[in-house]
C-alpha positions as CSV (number, residue, x, y, z in Angstrom):
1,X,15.0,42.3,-24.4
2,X,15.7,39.4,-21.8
3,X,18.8,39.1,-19.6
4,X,20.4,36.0,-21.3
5,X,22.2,33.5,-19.1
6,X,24.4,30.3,-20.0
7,X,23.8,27.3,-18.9
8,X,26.5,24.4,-19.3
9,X,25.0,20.6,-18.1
10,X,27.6,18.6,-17.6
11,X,26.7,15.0,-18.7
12,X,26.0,12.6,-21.5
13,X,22.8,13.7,-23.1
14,X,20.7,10.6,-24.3
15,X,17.5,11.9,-25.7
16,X,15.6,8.5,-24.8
17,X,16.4,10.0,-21.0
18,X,13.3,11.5,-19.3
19,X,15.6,13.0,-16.9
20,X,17.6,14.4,-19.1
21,X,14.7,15.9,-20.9
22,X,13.1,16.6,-17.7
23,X,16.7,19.0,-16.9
24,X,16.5,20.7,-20.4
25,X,12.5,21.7,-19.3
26,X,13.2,22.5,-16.0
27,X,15.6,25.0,-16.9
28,X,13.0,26.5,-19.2
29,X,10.6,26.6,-17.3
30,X,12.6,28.5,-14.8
31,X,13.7,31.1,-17.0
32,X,10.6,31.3,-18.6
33,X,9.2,31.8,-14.5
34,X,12.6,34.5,-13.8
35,X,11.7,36.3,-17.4
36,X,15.1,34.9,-18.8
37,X,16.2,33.7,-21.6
38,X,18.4,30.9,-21.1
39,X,20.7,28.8,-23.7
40,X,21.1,25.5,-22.8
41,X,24.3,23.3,-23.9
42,X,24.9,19.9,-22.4
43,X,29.0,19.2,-22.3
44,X,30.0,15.6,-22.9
45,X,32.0,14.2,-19.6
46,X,34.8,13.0,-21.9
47,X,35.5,16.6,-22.9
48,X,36.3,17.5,-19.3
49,X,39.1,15.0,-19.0
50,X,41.8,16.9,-20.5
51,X,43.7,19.4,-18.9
52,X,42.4,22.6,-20.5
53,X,38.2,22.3,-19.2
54,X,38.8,26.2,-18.3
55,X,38.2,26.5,-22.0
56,X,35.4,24.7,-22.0
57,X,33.6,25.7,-19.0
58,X,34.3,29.6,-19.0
59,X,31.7,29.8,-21.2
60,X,28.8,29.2,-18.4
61,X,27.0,31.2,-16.0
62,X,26.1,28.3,-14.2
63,X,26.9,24.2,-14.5
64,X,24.2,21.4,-13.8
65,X,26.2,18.3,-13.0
66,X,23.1,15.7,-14.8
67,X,21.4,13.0,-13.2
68,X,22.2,9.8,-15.1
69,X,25.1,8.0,-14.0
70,X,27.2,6.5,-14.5
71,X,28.7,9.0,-16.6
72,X,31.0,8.1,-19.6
73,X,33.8,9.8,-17.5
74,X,33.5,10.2,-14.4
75,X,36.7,12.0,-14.2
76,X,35.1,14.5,-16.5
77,X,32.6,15.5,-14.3
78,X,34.5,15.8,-11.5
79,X,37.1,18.2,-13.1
80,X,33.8,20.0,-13.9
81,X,32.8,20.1,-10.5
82,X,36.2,21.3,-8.8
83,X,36.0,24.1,-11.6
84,X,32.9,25.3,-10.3
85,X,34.0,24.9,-6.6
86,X,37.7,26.8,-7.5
87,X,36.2,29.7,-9.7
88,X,33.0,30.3,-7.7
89,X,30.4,29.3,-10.7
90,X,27.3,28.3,-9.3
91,X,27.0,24.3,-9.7
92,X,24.0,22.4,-9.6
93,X,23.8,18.3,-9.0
94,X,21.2,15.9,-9.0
């Protein structure tokens, strides 16, 4: 059985994005390569703008800040990113 790992991308998933489908592949792709089995779940910026993102976020091994700015809230994603910093997840941007 695979080591499962959770991955949270913080963003605002358009599926008409190739980058955004590019970051759901990429992440496959690398668990696929690491013999992984990852679950992927993309977290809307305008959930991260209320006080309680711990909630939210605990969830994750690891966050992926999305590319595709601007983001509904930008707010959100930067109270994603200070979780990550203040807890010691691993955060990835592009």
């Amino acid at each position: 059985m695979k080591q499962r790992i959770n991955v949270g991308i913080v963003g605002d998933f358009n599926p008409q994005s190739p980058y955004h489908l590019a970051t759901n592949d990429a992440l496959n792709h690398a668990a696929d390569t690491l013999s992984l089995a990852v679950n992927i779940a993309w977290v809307p910026t305008e959930s991260l703008d209320g006080a309680d993102i711990a909630t939210t976020l605990k969830p994750f091994d690891a966050l992926w800040c999305a590319p595709g700015s601007p983001y509904v809230s930008m707010n959100g994603a930067l109270n994603a990113i200070r979780f990550a910093r203040e807890t010691d997840v691993p955060l990835f941007g592009t």
